[in-house]
C-alpha positions as CSV (number, residue, x, y, z in Angstrom):
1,X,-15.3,23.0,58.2
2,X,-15.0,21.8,54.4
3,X,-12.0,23.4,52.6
4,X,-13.3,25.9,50.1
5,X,-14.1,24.6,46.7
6,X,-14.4,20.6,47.9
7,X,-16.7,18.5,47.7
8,X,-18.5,17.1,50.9
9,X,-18.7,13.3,49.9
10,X,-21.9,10.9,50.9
11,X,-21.7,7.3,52.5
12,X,-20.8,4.8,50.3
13,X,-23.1,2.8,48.1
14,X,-22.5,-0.8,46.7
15,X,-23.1,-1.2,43.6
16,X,-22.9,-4.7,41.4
17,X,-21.9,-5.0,38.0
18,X,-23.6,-8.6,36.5
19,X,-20.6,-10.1,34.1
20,X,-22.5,-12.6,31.4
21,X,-20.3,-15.3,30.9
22,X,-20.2,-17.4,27.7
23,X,-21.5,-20.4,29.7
24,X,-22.8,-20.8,33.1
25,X,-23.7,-18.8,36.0
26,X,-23.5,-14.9,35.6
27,X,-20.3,-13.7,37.4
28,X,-21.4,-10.5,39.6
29,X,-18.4,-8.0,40.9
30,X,-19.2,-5.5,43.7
31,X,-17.7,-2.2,43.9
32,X,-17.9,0.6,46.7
33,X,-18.6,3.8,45.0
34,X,-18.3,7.2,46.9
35,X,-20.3,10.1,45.4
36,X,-19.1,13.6,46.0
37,X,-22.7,15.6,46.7
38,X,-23.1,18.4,44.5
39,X,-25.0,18.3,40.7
40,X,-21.8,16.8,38.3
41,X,-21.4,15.5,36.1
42,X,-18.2,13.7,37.5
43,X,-15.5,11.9,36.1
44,X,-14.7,8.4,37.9
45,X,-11.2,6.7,39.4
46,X,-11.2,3.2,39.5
47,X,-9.4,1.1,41.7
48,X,-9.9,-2.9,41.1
49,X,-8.1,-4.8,43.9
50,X,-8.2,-8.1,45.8
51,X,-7.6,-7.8,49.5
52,X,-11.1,-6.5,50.3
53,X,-12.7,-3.5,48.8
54,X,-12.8,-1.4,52.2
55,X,-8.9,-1.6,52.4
56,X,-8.8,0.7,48.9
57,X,-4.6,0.4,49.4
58,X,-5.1,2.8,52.4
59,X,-1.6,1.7,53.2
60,X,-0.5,4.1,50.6
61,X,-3.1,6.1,49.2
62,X,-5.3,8.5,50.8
63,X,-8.9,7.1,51.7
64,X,-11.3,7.4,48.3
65,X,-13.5,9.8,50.6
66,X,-10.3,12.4,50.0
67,X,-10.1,11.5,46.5
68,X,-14.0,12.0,46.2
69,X,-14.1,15.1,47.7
70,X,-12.5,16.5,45.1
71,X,-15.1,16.5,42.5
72,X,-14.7,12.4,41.4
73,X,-17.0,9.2,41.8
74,X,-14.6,6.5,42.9
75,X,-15.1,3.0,42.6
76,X,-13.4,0.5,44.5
77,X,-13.7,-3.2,43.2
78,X,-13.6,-6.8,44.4
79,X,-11.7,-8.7,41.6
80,X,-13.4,-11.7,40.6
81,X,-13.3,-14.2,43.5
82,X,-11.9,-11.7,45.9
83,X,-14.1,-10.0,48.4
84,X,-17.7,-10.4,47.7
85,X,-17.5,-10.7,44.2
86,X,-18.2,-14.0,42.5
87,X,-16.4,-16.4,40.3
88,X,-13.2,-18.0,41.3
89,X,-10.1,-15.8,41.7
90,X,-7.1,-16.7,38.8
91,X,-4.2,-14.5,39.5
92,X,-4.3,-12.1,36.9
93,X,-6.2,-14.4,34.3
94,X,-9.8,-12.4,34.2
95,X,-8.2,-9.2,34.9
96,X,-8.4,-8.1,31.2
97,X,-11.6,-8.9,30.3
98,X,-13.5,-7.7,33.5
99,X,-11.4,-4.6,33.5
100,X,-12.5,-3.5,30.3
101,X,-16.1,-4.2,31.5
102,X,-15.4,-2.5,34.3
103,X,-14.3,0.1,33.1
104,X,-17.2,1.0,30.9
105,X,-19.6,0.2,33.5
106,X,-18.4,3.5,35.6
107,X,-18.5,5.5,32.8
108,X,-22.4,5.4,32.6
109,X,-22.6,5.5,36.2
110,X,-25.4,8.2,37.7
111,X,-23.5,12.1,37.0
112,X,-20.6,10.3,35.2
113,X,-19.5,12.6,33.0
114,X,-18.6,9.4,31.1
115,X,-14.5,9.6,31.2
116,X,-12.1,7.1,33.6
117,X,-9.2,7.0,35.1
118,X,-7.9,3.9,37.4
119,X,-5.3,4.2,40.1
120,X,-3.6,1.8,42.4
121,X,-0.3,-0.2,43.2
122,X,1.2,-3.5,43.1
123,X,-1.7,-5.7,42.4
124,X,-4.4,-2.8,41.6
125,X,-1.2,-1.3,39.3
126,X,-1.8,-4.5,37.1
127,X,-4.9,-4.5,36.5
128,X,-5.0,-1.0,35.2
129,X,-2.5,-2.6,32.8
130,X,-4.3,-5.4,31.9
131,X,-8.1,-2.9,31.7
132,X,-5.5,-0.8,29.1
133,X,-4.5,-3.6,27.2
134,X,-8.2,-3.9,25.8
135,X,-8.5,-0.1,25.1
136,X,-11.9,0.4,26.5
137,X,-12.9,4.0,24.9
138,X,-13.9,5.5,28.0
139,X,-10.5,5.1,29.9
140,X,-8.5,8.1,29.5
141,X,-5.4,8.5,31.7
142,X,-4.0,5.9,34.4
143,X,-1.6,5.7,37.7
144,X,-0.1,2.1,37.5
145,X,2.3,2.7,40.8
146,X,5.0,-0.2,41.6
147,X,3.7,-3.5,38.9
148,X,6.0,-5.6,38.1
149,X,5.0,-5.4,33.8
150,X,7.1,-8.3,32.5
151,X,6.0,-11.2,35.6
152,X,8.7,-13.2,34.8
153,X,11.7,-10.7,34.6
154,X,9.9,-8.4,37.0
155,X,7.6,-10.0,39.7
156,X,8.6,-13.6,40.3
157,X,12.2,-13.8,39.2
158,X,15.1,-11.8,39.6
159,X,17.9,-12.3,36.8
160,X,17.0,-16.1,37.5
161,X,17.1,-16.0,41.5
162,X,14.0,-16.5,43.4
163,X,12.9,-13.6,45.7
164,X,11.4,-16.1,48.7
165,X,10.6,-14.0,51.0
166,X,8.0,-11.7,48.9
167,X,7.2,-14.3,46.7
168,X,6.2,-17.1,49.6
169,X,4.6,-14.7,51.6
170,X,2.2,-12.9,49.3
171,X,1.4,-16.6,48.1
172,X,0.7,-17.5,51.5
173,X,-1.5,-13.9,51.9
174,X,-3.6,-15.1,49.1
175,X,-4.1,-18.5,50.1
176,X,-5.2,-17.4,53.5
177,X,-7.9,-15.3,52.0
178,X,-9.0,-18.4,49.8
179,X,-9.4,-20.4,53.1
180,X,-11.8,-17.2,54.7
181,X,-13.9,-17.0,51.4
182,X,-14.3,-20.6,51.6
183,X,-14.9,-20.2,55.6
184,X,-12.3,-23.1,56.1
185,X,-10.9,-21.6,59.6
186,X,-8.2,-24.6,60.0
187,X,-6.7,-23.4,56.8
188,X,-7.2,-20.3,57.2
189,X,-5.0,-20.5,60.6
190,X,-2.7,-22.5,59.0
191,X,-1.6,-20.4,56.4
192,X,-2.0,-17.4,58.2
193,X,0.5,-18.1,61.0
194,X,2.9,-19.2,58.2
195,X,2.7,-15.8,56.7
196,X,3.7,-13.9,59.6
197,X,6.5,-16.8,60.2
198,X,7.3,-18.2,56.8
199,X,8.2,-22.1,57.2
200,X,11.9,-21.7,55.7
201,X,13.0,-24.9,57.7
202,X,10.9,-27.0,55.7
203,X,12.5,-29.8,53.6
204,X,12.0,-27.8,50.5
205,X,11.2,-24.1,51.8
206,X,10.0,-22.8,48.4
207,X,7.5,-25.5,48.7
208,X,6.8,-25.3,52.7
209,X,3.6,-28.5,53.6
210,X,1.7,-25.7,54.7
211,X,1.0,-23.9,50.8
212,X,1.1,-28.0,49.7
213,X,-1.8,-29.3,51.9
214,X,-4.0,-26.1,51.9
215,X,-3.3,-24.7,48.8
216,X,-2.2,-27.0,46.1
217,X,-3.3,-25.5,43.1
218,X,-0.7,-21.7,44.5
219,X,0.1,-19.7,41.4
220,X,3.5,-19.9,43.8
221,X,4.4,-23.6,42.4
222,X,3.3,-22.9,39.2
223,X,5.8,-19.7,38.7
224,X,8.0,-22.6,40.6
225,X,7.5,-25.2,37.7
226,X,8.2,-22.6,35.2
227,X,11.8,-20.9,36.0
228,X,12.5,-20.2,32.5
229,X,10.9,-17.1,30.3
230,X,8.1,-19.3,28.3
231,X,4.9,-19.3,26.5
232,X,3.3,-19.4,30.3
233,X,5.3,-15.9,31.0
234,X,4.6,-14.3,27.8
235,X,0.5,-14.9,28.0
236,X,0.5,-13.3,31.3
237,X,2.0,-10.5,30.3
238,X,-0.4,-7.0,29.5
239,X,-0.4,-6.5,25.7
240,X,0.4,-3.0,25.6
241,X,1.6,-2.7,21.8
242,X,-1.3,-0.9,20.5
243,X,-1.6,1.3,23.8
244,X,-1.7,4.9,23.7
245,X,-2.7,6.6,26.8
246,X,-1.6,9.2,29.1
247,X,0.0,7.3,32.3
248,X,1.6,8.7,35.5
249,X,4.7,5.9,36.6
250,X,5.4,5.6,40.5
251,X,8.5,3.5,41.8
252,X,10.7,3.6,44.8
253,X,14.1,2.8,44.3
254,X,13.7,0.2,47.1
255,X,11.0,-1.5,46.2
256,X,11.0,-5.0,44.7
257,X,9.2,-4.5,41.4
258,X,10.9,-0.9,39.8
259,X,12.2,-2.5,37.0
260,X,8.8,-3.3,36.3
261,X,7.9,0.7,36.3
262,X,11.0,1.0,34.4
263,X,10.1,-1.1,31.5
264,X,7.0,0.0,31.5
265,X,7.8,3.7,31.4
266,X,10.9,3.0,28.5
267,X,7.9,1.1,26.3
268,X,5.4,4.3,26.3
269,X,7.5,7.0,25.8
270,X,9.5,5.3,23.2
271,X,5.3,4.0,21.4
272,X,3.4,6.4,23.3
273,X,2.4,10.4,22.0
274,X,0.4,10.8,25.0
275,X,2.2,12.3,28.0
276,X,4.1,9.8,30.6
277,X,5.2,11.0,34.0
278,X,7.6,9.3,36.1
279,X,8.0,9.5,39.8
280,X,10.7,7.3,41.9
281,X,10.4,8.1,45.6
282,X,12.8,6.3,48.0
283,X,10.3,4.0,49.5
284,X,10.2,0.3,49.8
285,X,6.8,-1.3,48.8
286,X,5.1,0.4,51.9
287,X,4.4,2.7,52.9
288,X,5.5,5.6,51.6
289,X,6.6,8.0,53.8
290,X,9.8,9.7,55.3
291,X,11.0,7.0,57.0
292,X,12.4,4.1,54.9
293,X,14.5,1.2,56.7
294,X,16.8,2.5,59.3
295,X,17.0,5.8,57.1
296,X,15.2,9.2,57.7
297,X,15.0,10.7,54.5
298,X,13.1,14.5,55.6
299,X,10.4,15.7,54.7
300,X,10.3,16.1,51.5
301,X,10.3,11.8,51.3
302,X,7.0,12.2,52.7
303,X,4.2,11.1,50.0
304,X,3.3,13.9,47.2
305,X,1.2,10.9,45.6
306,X,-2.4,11.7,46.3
307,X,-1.8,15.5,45.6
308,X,-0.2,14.5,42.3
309,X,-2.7,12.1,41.3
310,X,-5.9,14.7,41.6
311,X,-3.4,17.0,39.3
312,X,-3.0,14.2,36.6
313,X,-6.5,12.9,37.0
314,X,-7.8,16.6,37.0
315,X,-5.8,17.0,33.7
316,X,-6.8,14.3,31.7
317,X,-10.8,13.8,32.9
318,X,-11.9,17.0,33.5
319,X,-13.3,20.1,31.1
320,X,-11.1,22.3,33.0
321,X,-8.1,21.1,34.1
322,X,-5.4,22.2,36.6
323,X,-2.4,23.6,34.8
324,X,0.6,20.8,34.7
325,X,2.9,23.8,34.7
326,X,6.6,23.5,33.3
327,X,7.4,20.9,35.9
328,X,10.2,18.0,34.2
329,X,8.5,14.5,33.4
330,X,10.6,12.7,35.3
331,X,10.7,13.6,38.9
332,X,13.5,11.4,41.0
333,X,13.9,11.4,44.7
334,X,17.8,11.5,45.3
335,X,19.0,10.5,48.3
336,X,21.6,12.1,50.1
337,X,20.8,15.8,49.5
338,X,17.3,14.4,50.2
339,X,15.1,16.1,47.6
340,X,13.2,15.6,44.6
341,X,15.0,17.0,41.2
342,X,13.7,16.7,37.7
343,X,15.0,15.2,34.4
344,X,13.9,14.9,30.9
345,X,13.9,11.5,30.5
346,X,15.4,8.7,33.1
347,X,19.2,8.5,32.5
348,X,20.8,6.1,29.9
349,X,24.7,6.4,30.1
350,X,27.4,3.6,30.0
351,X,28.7,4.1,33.3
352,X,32.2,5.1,35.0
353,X,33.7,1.2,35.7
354,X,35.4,0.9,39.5
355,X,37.4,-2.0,39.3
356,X,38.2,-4.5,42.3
357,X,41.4,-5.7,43.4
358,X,42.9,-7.2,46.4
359,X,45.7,-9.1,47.6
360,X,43.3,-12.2,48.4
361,X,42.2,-11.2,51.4
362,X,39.4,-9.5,50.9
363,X,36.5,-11.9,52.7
364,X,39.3,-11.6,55.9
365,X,40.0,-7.7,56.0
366,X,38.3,-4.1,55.4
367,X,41.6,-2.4,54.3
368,X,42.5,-5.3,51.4
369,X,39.5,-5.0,49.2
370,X,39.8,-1.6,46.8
371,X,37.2,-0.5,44.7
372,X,39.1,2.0,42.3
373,X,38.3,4.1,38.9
374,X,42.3,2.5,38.1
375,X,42.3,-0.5,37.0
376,X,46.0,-1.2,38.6
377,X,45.7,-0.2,42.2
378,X,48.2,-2.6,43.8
379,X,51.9,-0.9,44.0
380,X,52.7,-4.2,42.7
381,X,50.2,-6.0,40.4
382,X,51.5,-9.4,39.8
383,X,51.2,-11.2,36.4
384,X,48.9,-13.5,37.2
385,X,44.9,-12.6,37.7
386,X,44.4,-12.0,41.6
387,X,41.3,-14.1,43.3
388,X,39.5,-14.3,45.8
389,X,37.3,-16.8,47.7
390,X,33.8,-17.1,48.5
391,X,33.1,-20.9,50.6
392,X,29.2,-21.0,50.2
393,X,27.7,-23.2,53.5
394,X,24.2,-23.5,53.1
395,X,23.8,-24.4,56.9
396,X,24.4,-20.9,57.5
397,X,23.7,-18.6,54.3
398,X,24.8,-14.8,54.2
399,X,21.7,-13.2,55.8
400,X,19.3,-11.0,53.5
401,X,18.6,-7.2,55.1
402,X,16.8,-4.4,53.7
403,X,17.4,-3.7,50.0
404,X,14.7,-3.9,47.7
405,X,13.6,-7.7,48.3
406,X,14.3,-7.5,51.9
407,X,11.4,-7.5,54.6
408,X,11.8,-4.7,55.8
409,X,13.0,-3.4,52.7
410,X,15.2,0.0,52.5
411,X,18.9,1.2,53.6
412,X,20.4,-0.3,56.9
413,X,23.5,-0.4,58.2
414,X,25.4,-3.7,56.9
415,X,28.5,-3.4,59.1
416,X,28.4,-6.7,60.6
417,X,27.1,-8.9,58.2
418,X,29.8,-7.6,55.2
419,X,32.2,-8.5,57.9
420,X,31.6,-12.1,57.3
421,X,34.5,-13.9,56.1
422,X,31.8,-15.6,52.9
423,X,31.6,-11.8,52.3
424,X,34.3,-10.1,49.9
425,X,34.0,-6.4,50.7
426,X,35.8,-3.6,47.8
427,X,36.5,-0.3,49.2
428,X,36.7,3.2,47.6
429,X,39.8,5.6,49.3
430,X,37.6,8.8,50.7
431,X,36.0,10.6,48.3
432,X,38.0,14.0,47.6
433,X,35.2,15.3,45.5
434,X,31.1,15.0,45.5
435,X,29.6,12.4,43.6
436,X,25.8,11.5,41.9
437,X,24.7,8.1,41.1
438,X,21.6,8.1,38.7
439,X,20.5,5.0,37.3
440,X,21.6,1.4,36.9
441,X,25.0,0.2,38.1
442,X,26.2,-2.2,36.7
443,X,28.3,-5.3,37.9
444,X,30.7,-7.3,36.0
445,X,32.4,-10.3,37.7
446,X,34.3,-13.1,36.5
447,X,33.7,-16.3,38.4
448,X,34.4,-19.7,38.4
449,X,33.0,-22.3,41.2
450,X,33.0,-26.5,41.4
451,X,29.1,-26.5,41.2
452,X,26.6,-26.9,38.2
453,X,24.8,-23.6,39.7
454,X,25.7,-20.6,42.0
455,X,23.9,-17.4,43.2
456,X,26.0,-14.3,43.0
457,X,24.9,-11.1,45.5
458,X,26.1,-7.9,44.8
459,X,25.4,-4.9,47.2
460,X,26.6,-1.1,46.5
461,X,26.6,0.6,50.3
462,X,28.2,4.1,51.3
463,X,30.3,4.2,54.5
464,X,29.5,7.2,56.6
465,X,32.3,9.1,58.8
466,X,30.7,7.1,61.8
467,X,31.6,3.8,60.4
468,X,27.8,2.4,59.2
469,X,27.4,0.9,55.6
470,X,23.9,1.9,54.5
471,X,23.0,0.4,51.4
472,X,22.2,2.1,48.1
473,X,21.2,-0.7,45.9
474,X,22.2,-4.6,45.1
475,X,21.2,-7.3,42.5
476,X,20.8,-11.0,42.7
477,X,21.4,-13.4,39.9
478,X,21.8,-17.1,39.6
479,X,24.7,-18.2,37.3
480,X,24.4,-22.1,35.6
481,X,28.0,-23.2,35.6
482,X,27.4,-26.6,33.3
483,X,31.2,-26.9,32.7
484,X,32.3,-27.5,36.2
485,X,35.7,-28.6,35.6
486,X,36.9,-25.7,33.7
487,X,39.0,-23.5,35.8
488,X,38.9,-20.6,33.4
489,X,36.2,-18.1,35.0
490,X,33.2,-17.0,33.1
491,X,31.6,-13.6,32.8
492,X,28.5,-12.9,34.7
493,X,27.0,-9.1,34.0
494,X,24.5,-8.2,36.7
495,X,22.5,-5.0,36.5
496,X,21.8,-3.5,40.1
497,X,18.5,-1.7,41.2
498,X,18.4,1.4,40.1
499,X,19.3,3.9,42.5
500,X,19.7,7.7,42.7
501,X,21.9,9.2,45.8
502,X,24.9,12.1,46.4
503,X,27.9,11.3,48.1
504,X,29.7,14.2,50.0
505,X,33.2,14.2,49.9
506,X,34.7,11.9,52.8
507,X,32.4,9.1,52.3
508,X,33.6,6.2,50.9
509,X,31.8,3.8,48.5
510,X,31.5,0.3,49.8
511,X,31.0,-3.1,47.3
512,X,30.3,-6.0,48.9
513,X,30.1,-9.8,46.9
514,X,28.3,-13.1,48.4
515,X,27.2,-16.3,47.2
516,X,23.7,-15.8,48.9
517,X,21.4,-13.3,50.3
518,X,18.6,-15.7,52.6
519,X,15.7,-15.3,52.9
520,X,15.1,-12.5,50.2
521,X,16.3,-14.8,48.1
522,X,16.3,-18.6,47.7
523,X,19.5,-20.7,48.3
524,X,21.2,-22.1,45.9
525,X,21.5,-25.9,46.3
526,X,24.7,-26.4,44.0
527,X,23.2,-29.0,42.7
528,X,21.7,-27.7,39.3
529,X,18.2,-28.2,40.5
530,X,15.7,-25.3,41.0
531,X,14.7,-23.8,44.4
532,X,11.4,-25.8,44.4
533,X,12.6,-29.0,43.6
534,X,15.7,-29.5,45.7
535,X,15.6,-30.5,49.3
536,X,17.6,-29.1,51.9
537,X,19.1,-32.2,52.9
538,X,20.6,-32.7,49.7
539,X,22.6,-28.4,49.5
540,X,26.2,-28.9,49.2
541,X,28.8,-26.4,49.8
542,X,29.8,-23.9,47.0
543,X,33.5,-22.6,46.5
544,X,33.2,-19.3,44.4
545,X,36.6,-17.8,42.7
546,X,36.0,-14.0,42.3
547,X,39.4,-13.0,39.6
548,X,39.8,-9.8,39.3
549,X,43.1,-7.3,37.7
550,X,44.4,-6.6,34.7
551,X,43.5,-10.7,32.7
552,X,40.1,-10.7,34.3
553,X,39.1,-7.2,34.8
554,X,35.7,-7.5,37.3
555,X,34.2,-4.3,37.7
556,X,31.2,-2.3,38.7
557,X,30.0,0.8,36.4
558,X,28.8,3.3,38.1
559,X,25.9,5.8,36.7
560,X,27.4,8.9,37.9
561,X,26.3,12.2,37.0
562,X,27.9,15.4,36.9
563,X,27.6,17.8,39.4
């Protein structure tokens, strides 16, 4: 039996929208569109995505029959070149143009009441961006869920380390779909089976043959070609400046693109007079549910997404909206106590520093590394700066698990690989009192090592009364060293993921310092080159000098919030 006051929803039709281009053969996109039955008009969500129109990010979002049945056409696009639409697919380059289009195409769809929204993640999050960027008259409120705005800083590099795993494998994804269009099934296979078992022994893994021979024109080797923030980076990017329009943000603080949301959400509410929502569960990238990693998070983790979409779509595209209530803008998931609390705005503060300090030992020992709110936490601190040693062997790289770039992504217990001896671990005495972490830790470490380039990973974990070290959060970044023979350390500031969790007194915080973090992220070869131009053959090993006390006072600041 239908639930009073929805709407049952008929089969879907497909429907073609007929692009003219300036030149040459008319480009034609196809859309699914899923009409609720009842007399309208109707207001329209749009979704534009490009891994088939019948998936509609199911993997997240409920199916558009659910979103139709509550009073809204939805349309569900083939990107250009994607699917069965025509043209040929440029990663993110027609997205503007034909979202605009688009956009005003579903307004005068049959019992449009002519207003739009768009909805979708990853992928289908940009292009809402890049639709919004043209300001088409009839879009009135968007979702853009996990997009990684800035696509140098956010998507394909990470404080100047290469997330490989994500990065290689979506590339791989999309070049396997280009071999089906194209009906070239040796491809195809090719690049499929390297997907599911990415080819990292290959001479240059960032450049496996596989993505060479089958798909030599990858937007993967162009972002490759271009590690620094240029002109390429900055064309890419959605021009939001002129933007004003209601959006609803949606993050999870272990998925790989939340500073993305984060920028994002900082630019419209410090440009923006419409209303901006923001909602960071504690998901990876998918799915979204209570279970994240090796972590149940309750039920409460469980999605509130499609519920909260109909609420901000009904809001902005309907003659008689559903009342937003009082309810905070900012709604953050914190783990821990497990439920979802409201702010104002997302937290700004300059953060409580815990400074690290051993007696040298602290790749060799759990008890020798101390992570402490005092900066002198040795009985006896001695005069000169206290170090210690990270020996980087590329033959066998600290191990990447969970954390935002991670497959799987999310907390897991990192017991045995922090007790690697190329591991410096910094340890917390049990917490007497409770303590809230909201927002961005940052770490600052100063470093010296004998190569022209060196990867730093940091990882902020809390140690349970049973012994496991779940991870909170953790940042990458890669540091040029040009002047290898000075023996003075340098400075190296790294932001971590953002990250919102309770400790309970007894629990101990846990920071843990590496020279890689494979095969999230590319190794560093030492050499100087970047990841896709160095072979494997030619990595050297890396010796990394952490200094730390009272000359060279390496710290991590902690976000904490009062009780």
């Amino acid at each position: 039996m239908l639930t009073p006051g929805l709407y049952a929803v008929a089969p879907p039709q497909t429907l073609t929208l007929v692009l003219p281009p300036p030149e040459g053969e008319a480009i034609r996109l196809d859309a699914d569109v899923y009409y609720p039955i009842g007399e309208g008009p109707f207001p329209v969500l749009l979704m534009r995505q490009p891994y088939g129109r019948a998936i509609a990010s199911t993997v997240v979002y409920a199916h558009p029959t659910w979103y139709a049945s509550h009073g809204y056409i939805v349309v569900i696009q083939d990107v250009r070149g994607r699917g069965t639409s025509g043209g040929e697919f440029d990663l993110f380059c027609h997205e503007a143009n034909d979202g605009y289009a688009t956009v005003q195409w579903a307004a005068n769809l049959p019992q449009s009441n002519g207003k739009v929204g768009m909805y979708g993640f990853s992928y289908q999050g940009m292009t809402q961006l890049y639709a919004a960027a043209k300001q088409p008259p009839a879009l009135k409120a968007i979702a853009p869920a996990m997009v990684g705005y800035d696509l140098y800083a956010d998507w394909a590099y990470e404080n100047g380390a290469l997330p490989l795993q994500i990065g290689l494998g979506w590339a791989l994804q999309l070049a396997a779909e280009t071999a089906r269009l194209k009906e070239d099934s040796i491809a195809y296979q090719a690049l499929r089976q390297a997907a599911r078992t990415l080819p990292l022994g290959d001479a240059v893994p960032a450049r496996p043959e596989v993505l060479k021979t089958h798909a030599p024109d990858s937007f993967f080797h162009q972002w490759l070609d271009r590690p620094q923030p240029d002109d390429y980076w900055q064309a890419l990017k959605p021009n939001l400046a002129e933007v004003n329009l209601p959006m609803l943000h949606i993050g999870g603080w272990y998925d790989p693109y939340l500073r993305g949301n984060l920028r994002l959400y900082e630019q419209m509410v410090s440009q923006s007079s419409a209303p901006q929502e923001l909602w960071i569960g504690p998901w990876g990238h998918l799915p979204w549910s209570r279970r994240v990693g090796a972590v149940n998070f309750g039920p409460e983790a469980d999605s509130p997404i499609d519920r909260l979409q109909v609420r901000w779509f009904d809001r902005f595209l309907k003659d008689s909206p559903s009342d937003p209530g009082d309810q905070s803008p900012v709604q953050l998931f914190v783990m821990g106590v497990n439920q979802w609390q409201g702010r104002d705005r997302w937290p700004i503060n300059s953060g409580q520093p815990f400074y690290l300090s051993s007696s040298g030992l602290a790749g060799m020992r759990e008890d020798d590394g101390v992570l402490s709110p005092h900066l002198f936490q040795l009985p006896t601190q001695p005069a000169s700066p206290s170090e210690d040693v990270i020996v980087h062997d590329p033959w066998r790289p600290v191990p990447s698990m969970g954390g935002h770039c991670g497959l799987p992504a999310g907390p897991f217990d990192r017991g045995l690989i922090d007790s690697r001896a190329d591991v410096l671990t910094y340890t917390t005495a049990p917490l007497t009192e409770g303590l809230r972490l909201v927002g961005t830790a940052i770490a600052t470490l100063f470093c010296r090592a004998d190569a022209s380039s060196f990867d730093l990973s940091v990882v902020l974990s809390e140690v349970h009364d049973d012994g496991r070290v779940i991870n909170l959060t953790q940042g990458q970044c890669r540091v040029d060293n040009p002047d290898v023979a000075n023996l003075s350390p340098q400075r190296v500031t790294l932001p971590l993921q953002p990250t919102a969790a309770t400790l309970v007194p007894g629990q101990r915080l846990w920071l843990s310092v590496a020279a890689s973090c494979f095969p999230a992220y590319a190794v560093n070869s030492g050499t100087g080159a970047r990841p896709g131009d160095c072979a494997q053959i030619d990595y050297r090993i890396i010796t990394v000098t952490l200094a730390h006390g009272a000359v060279y006072p390496s710290c991590v600041k902690l976000p904490l919030e009062a009780e």
